[in-house]
KETORTI-218445 format. One record per residue (C-alpha): residue number from 0; residue in one letter; x, y, z. Coordinates in nm, 2 decimals, m for minus. Each point is the difference from the previous one (the first is absolute). Layout:
KETORTI-218445
k=NUM&r=a&c1=X&c2=Y&c3=Z;
...
This chain:
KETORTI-218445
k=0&r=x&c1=7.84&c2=1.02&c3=1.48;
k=1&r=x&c1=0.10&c2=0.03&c3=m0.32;
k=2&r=x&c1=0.20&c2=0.32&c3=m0.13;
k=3&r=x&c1=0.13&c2=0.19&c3=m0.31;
k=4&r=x&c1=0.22&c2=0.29&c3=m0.12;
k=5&r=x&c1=m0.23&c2=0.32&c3=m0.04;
k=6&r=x&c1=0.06&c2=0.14&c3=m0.32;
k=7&r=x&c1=0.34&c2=0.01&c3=m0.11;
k=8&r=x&c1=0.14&c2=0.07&c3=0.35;
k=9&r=x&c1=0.18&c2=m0.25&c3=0.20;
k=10&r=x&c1=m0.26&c2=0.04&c3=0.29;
k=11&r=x&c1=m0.13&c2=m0.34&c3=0.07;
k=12&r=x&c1=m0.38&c2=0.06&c3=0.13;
k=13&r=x&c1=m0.30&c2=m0.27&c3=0.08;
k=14&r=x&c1=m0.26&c2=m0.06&c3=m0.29;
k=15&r=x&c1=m0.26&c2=0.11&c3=0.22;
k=16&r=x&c1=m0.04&c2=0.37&c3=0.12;
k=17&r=x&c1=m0.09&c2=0.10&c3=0.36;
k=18&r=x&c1=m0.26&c2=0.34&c3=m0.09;
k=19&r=x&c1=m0.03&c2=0.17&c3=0.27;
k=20&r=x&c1=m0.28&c2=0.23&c3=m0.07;
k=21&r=x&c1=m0.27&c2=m0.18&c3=0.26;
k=22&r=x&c1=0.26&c2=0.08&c3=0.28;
k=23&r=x&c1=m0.16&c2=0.29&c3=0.25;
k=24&r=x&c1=m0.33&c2=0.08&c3=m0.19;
k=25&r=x&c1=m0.14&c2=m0.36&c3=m0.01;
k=26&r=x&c1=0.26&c2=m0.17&c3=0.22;
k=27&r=x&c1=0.12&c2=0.09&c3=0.31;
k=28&r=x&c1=0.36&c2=0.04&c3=0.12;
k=29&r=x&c1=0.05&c2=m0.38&c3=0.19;
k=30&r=x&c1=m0.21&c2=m0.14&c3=m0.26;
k=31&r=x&c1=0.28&c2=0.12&c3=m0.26;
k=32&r=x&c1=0.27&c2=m0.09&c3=0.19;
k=33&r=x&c1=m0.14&c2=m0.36&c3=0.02;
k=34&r=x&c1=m0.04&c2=0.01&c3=m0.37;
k=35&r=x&c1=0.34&c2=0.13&c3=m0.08;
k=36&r=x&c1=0.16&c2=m0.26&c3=0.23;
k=37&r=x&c1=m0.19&c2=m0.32&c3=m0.16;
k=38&r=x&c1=0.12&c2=0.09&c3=m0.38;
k=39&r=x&c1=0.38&c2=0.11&c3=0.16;
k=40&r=x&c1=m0.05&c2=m0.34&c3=0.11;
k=41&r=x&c1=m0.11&c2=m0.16&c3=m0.34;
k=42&r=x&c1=0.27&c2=0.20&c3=m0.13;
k=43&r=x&c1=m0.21&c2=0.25&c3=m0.20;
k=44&r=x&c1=0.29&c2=0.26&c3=0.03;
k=45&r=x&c1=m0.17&c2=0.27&c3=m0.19;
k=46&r=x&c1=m0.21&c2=0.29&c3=0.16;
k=47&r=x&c1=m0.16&c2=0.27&c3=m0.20;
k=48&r=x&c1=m0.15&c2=0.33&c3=0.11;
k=49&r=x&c1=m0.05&c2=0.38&c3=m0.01;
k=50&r=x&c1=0.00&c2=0.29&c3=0.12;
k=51&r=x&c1=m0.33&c2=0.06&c3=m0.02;
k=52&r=x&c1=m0.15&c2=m0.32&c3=0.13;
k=53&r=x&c1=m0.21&c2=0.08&c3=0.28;
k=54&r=x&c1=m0.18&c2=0.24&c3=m0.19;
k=55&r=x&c1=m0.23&c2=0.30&c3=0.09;
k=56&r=x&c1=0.15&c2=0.15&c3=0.34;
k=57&r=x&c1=0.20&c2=m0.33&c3=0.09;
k=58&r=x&c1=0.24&c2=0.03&c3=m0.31;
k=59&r=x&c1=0.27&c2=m0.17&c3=0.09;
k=60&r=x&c1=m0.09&c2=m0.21&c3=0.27;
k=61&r=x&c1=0.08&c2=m0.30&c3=m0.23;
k=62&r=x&c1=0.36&c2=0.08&c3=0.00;
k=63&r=x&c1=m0.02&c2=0.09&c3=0.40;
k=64&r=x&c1=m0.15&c2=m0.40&c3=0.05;
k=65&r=x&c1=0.32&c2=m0.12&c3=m0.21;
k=66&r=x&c1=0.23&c2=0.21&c3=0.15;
k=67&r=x&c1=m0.08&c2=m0.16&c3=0.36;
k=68&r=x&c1=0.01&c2=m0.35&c3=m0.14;
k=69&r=x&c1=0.35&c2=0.06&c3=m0.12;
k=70&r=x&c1=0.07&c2=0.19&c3=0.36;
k=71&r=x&c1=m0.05&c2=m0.34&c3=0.16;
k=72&r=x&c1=0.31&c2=m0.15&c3=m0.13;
k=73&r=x&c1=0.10&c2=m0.37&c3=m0.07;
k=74&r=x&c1=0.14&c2=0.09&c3=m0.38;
k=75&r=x&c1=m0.35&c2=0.13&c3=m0.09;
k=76&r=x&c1=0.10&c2=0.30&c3=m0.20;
k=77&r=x&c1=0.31&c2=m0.18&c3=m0.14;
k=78&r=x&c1=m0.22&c2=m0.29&c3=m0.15;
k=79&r=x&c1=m0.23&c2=0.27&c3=m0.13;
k=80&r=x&c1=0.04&c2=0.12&c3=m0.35;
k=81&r=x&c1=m0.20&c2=0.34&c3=0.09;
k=82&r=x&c1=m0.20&c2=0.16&c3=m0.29;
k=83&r=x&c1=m0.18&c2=0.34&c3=0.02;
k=84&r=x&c1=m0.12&c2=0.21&c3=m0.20;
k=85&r=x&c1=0.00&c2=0.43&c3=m0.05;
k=86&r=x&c1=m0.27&c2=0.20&c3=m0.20;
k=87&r=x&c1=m0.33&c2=0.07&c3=0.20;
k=88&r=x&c1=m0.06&c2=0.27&c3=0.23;
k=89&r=x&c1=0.10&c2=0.00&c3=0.35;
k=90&r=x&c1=m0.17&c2=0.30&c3=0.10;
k=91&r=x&c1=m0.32&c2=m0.05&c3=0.26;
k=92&r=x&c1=m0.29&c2=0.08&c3=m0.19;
k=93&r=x&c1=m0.04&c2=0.26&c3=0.30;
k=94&r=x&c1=0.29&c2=0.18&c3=m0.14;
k=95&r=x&c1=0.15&c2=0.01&c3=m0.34;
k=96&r=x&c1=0.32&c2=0.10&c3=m0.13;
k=97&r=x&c1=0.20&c2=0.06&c3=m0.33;
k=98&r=x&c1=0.31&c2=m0.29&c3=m0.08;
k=99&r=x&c1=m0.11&c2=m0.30&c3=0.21;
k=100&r=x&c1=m0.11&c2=m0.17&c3=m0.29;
k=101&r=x&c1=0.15&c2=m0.15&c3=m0.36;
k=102&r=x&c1=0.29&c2=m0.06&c3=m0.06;
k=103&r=x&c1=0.22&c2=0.39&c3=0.01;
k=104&r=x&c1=0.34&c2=m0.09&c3=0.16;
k=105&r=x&c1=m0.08&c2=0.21&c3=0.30;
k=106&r=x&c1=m0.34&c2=m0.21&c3=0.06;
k=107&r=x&c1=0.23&c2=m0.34&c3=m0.07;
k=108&r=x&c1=0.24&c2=0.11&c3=0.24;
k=109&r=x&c1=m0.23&c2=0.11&c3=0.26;
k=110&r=x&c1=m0.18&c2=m0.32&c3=m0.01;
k=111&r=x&c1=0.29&c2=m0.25&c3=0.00;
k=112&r=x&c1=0.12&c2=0.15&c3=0.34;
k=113&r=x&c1=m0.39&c2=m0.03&c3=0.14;
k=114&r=x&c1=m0.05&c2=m0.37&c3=m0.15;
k=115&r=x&c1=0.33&c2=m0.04&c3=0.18;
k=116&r=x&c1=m0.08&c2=0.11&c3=0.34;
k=117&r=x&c1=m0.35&c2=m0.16&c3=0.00;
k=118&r=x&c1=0.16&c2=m0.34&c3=m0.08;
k=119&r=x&c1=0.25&c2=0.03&c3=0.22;
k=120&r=x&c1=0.32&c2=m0.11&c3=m0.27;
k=121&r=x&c1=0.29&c2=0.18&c3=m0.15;
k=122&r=x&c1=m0.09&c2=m0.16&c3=m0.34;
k=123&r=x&c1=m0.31&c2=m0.05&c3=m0.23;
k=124&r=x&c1=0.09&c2=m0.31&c3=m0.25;
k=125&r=x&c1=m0.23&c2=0.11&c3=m0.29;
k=126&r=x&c1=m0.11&c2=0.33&c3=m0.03;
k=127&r=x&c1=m0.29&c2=0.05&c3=m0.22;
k=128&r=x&c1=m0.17&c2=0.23&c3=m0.25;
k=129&r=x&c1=m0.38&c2=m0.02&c3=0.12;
k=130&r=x&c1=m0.14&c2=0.17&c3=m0.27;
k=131&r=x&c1=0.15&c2=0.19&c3=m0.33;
k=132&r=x&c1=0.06&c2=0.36&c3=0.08;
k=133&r=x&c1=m0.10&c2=0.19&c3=m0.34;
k=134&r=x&c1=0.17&c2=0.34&c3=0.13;
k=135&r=x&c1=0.33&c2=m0.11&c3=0.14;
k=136&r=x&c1=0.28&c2=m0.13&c3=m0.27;
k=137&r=x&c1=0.19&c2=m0.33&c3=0.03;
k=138&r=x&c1=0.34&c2=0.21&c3=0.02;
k=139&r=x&c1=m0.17&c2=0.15&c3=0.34;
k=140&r=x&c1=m0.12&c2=m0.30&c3=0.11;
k=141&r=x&c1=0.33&c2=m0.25&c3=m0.06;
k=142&r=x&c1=0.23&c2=0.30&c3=0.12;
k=143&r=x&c1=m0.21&c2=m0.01&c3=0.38;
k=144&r=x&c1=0.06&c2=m0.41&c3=m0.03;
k=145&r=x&c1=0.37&c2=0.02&c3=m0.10;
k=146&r=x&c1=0.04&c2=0.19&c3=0.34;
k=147&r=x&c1=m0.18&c2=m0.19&c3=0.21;
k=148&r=x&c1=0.15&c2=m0.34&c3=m0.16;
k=149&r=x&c1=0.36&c2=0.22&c3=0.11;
k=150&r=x&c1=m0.12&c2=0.04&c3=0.33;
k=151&r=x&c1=m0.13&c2=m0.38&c3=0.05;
k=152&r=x&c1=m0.33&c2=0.08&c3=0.08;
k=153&r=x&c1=m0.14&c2=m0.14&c3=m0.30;
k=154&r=x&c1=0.12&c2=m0.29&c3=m0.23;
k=155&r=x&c1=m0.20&c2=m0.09&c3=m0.28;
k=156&r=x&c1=m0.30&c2=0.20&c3=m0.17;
k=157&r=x&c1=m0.34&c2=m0.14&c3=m0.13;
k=158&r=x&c1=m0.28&c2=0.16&c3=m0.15;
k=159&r=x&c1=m0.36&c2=m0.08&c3=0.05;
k=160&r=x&c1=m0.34&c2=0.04&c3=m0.20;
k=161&r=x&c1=0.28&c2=0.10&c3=m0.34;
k=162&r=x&c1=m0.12&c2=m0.01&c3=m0.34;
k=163&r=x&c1=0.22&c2=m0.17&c3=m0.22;
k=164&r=x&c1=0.19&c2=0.34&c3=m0.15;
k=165&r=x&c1=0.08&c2=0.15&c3=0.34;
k=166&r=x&c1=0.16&c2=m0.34&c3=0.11;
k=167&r=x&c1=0.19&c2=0.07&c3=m0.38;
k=168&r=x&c1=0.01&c2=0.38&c3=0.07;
k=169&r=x&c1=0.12&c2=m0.04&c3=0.40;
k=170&r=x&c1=0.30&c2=m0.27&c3=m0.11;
k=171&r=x&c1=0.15&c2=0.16&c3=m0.26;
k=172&r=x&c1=0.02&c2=0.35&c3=0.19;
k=173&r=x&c1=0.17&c2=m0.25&c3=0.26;
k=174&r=x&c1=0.24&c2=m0.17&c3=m0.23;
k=175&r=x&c1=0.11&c2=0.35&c3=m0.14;
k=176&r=x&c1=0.10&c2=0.08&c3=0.35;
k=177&r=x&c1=0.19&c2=m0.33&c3=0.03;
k=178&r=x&c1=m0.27&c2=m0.11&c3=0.24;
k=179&r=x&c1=m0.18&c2=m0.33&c3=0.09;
k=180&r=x&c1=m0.31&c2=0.13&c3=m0.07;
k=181&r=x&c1=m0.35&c2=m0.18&c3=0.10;
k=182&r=x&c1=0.02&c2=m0.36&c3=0.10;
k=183&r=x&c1=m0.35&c2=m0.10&c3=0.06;
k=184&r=x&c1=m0.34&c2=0.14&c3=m0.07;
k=185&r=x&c1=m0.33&c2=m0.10&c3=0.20;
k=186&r=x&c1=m0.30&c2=0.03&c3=m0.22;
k=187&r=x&c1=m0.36&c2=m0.15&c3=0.04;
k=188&r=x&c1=0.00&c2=m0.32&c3=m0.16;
k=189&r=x&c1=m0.19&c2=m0.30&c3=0.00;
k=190&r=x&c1=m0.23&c2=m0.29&c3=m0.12;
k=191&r=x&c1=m0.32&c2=0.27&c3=m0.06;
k=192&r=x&c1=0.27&c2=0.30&c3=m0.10;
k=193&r=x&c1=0.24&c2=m0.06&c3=m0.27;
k=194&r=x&c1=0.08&c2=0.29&c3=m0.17;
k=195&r=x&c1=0.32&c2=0.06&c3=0.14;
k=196&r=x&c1=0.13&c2=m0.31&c3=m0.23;
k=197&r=x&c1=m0.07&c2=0.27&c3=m0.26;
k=198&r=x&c1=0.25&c2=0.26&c3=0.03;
k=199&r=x&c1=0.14&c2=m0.01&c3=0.38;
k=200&r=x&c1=0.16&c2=m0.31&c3=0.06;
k=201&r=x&c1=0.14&c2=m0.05&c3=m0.32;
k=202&r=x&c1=0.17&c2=0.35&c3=0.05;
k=203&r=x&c1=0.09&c2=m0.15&c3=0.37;
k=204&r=x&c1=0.16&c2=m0.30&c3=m0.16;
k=205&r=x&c1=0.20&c2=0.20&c3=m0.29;
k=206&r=x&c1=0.19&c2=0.23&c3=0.34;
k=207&r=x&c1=0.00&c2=m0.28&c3=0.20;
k=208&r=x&c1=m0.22&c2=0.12&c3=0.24;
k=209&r=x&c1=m0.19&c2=m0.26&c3=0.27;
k=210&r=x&c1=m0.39&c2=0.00&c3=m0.07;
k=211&r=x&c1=m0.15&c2=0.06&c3=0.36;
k=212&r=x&c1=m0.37&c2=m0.08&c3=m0.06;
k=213&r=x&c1=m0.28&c2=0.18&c3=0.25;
k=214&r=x&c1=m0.32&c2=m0.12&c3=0.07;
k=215&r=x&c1=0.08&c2=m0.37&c3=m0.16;
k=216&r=x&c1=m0.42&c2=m0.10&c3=0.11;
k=217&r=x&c1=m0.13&c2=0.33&c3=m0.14;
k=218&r=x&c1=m0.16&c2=0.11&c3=0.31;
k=219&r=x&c1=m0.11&c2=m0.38&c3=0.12;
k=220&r=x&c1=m0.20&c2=m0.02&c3=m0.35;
k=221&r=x&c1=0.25&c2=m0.32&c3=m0.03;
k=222&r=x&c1=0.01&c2=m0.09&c3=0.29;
k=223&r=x&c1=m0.33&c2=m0.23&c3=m0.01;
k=224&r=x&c1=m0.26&c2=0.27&c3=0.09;
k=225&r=x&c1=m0.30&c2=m0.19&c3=m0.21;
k=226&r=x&c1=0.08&c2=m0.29&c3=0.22;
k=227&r=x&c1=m0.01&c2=0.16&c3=0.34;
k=228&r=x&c1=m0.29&c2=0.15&c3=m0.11;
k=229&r=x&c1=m0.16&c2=m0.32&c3=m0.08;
k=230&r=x&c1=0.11&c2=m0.17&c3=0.29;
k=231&r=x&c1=0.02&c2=0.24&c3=0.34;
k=232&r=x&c1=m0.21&c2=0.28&c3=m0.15;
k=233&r=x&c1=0.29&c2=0.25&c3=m0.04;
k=234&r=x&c1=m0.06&c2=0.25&c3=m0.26;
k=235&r=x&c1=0.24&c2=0.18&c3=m0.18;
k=236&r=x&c1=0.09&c2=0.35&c3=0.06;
k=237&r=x&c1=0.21&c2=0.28&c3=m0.14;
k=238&r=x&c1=0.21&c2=m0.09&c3=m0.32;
k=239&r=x&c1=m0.16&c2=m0.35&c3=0.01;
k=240&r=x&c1=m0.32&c2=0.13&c3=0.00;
k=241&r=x&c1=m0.01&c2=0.25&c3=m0.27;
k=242&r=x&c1=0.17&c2=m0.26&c3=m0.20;
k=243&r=x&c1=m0.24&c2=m0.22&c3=0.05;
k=244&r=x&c1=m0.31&c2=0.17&c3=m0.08;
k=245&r=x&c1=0.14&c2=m0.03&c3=m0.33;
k=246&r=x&c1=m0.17&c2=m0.34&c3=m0.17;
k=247&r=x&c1=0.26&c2=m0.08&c3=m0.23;
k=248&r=x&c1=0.29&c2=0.07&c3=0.31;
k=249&r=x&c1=m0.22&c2=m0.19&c3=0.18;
k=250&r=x&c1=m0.02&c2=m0.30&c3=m0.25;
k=251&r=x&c1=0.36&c2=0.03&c3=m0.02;
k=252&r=x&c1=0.03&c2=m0.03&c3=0.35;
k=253&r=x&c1=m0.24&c2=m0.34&c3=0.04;
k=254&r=x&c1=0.23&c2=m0.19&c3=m0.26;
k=255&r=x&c1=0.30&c2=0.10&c3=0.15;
k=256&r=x&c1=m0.16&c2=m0.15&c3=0.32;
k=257&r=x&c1=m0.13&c2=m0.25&c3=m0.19;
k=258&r=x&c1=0.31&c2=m0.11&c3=m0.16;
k=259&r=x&c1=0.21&c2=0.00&c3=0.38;
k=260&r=x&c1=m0.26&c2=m0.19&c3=0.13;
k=261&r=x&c1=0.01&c2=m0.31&c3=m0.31;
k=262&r=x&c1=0.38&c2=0.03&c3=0.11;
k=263&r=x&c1=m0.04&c2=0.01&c3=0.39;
k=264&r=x&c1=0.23&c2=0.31&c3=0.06;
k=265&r=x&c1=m0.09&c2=0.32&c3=0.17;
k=266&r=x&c1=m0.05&c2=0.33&c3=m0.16;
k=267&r=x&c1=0.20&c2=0.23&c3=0.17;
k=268&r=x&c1=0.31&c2=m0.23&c3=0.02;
k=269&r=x&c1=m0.02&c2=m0.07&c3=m0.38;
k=270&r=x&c1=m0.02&c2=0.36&c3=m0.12;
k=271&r=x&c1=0.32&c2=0.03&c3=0.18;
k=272&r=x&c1=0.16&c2=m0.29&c3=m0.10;
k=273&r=x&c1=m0.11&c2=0.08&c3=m0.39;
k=274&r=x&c1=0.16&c2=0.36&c3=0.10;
k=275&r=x&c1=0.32&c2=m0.20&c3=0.08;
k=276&r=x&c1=0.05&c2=m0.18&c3=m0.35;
k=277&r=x&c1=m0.02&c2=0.35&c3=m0.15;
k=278&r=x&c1=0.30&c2=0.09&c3=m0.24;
k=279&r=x&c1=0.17&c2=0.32&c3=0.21;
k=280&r=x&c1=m0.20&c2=m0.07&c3=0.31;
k=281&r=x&c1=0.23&c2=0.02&c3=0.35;
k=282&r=x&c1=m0.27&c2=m0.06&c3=0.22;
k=283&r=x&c1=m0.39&c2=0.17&c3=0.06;
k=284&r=x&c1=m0.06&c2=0.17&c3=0.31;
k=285&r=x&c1=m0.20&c2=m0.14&c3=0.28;
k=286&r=x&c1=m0.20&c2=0.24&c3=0.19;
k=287&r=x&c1=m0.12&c2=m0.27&c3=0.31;
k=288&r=x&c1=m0.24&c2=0.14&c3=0.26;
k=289&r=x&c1=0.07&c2=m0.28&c3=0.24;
k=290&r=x&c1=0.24&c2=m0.27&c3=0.05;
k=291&r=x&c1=m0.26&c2=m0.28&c3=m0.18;
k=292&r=x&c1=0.04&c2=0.24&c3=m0.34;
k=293&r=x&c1=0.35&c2=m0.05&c3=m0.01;
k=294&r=x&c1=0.01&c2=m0.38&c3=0.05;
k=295&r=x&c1=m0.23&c2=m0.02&c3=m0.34;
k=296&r=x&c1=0.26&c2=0.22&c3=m0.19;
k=297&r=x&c1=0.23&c2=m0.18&c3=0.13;
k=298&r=x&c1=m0.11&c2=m0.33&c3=m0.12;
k=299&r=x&c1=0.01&c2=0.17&c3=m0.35;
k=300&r=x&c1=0.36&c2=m0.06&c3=m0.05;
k=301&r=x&c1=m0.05&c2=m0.37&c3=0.00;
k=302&r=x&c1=m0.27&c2=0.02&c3=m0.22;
k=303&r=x&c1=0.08&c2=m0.17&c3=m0.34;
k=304&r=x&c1=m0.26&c2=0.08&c3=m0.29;
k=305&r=x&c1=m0.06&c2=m0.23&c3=m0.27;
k=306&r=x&c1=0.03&c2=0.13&c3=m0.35;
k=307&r=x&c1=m0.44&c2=m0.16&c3=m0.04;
k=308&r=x&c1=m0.02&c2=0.28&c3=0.32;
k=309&r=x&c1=0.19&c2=0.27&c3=m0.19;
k=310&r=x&c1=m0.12&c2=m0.06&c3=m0.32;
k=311&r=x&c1=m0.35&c2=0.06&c3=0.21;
k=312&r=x&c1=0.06&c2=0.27&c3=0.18;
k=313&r=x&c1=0.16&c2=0.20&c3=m0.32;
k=314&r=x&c1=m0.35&c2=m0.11&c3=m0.22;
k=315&r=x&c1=m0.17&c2=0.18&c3=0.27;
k=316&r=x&c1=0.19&c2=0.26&c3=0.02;
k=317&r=x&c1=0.21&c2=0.07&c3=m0.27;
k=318&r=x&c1=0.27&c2=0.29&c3=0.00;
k=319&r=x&c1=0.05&c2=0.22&c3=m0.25;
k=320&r=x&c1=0.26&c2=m0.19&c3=m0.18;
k=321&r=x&c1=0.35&c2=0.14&c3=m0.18;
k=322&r=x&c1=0.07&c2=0.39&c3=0.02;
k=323&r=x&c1=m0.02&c2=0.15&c3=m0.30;
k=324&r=x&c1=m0.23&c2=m0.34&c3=m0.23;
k=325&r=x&c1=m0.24&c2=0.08&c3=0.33;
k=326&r=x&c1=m0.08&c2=0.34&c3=m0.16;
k=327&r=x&c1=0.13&c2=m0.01&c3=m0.33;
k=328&r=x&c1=0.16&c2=m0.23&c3=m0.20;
């Protein structure tokens, strides 16, 4: 396994992520214990969640399946850097409620103590921002950390889904408080989705922040769809198929396919590995339904891309270049 710092922080963490997010609704609980055993044993060292995973009536459950991994002992929870996350809902659709949602210090507080319990530790590692919260103010939101932090239940704080400003905006409300401030941000990001190289991760990599990217095969568009439809008769659904019914995604999609194939490599294991030679990139998040997913993502990390691949795979899909010459000049 191969590791880095994340962000500025002195946190070593693995340059793969363990997403969580398949763990209860798709997964079941032994299932998810296997998988969280083989990459402790790869040591992949760094599990995300939150509070929400679950979803619908089962929020939660996610955090429930992690906490009884780590109740089984054997150094579990201390290998573990633990990332969650606070902003969603917990009510039951069945019954609503005002403040348990956003980011209000009484909702922050409230859900710290809940992840908590559910995941059976005294300590979250990263405690992050799941969405921007447009009605609470930083000097609300960093004043609820600063306590928590004091109390050792949390110790760092990340954002997720931040436009470039807010990570400006959150940082130097921080920094006026003599705080750390946000070390990491997990945004979507990817082969087919490059816009955050406009304005977010250079803003990431001005505070020092860890880039955390979600959904690094875009909803298995990169992950060789075309290909398992050609050969086993597998046909795209969801994100990959809406993407697809668009021709020129599509014709993206068949050279990038293409291109792998001239070079003998496999899709889903390249998008990650092109992911990991990203300026500002810790490590993408793996979301693995079974134990076979994570062995592919795993091979990732040994991947080495040639500059004739990466010259390729930025031809066919090219980012949005330098923030502000992008847009202006």
């Amino acid at each position: 396994m191969k590791y880095t710092q994340l962000g500025r922080t002195g946190l070593k963490v693995s340059r793969l992520v363990l997403g969580t997010m398949n763990f209860g609704p798709q997964t079941d609980e032994p299932t998810s214990h296997g998988i969280l055993d083989t990459a402790l044993d790869a040591g992949l060292n760094f599990v995300d969640t939150a509070n929400v995973y679950g979803w619908g009536e089962n929020k939660g459950r996610t955090e429930e399946i992690i906490g009884t991994w780590f109740a089984q002992g054997g150094g579990r929870r201390e290998k573990t850097v633990l990332a969650t996350k606070v902003y969603g809902s917990m009510s039951r659709e069945s019954e609503t409620w005002p403040n348990e949602d956003r980011l209000s210090a009484l909702n922050i507080r409230r859900a710290v103590e809940a992840s908590l319990k559910r995941l059976q530790t005294d300590h979250i590692d990263l405690y992050q921002f799941h969405h921007i919260d447009r009605r609470t103010p930083f000097e609300e939101i960093w004043q609820a950390v600063d306590v928590l932090i004091q109390q050792g239940k949390i110790l760092y704080a990340g954002s997720s889904n931040f436009p470039g400003y807010k990570i400006a905006q959150a940082n130097e409300t921080a920094a006026r408080r003599g705080m750390v401030g946000l070390v990491s941000e997990q945004c979507l990001y990817n082969l087919a989705e490059r816009r955050a190289e406009m304005e977010v991760i250079p803003a990431a990599q001005e505070y020092g922040l860890g880039v955390i990217p979600w959904s690094p095969l875009h909803g298995g568009l990169l992950g060789g769809v075309i290909k398992k439809e050609v050969e086993g008769g597998r046909r795209a659904s969801g994100r990959s198929a809406d993407a697809l019914a668009n021709s020129t995604v599509r014709a993206q999609v068949q050279a990038y396919e293409d291109l792998l194939d001239k070079h003998g490599l496999e899709p889903g294991e390249t998008a990650l590995a092109w992911l990991l030679t990203r300026p500002g990139v810790t490590g993408p998040i793996v979301g693995p339904r079974t134990a076979e997913q994570l062995d592919g993502a795993l091979r990732a990390l040994e991947l080495e891309l040639s500059e004739e691949v990466l010259a390729g795979l930025d031809e066919i899909f090219p980012g949005p270049g330098p923030s502000p010459e992008a847009f202006a000049w």
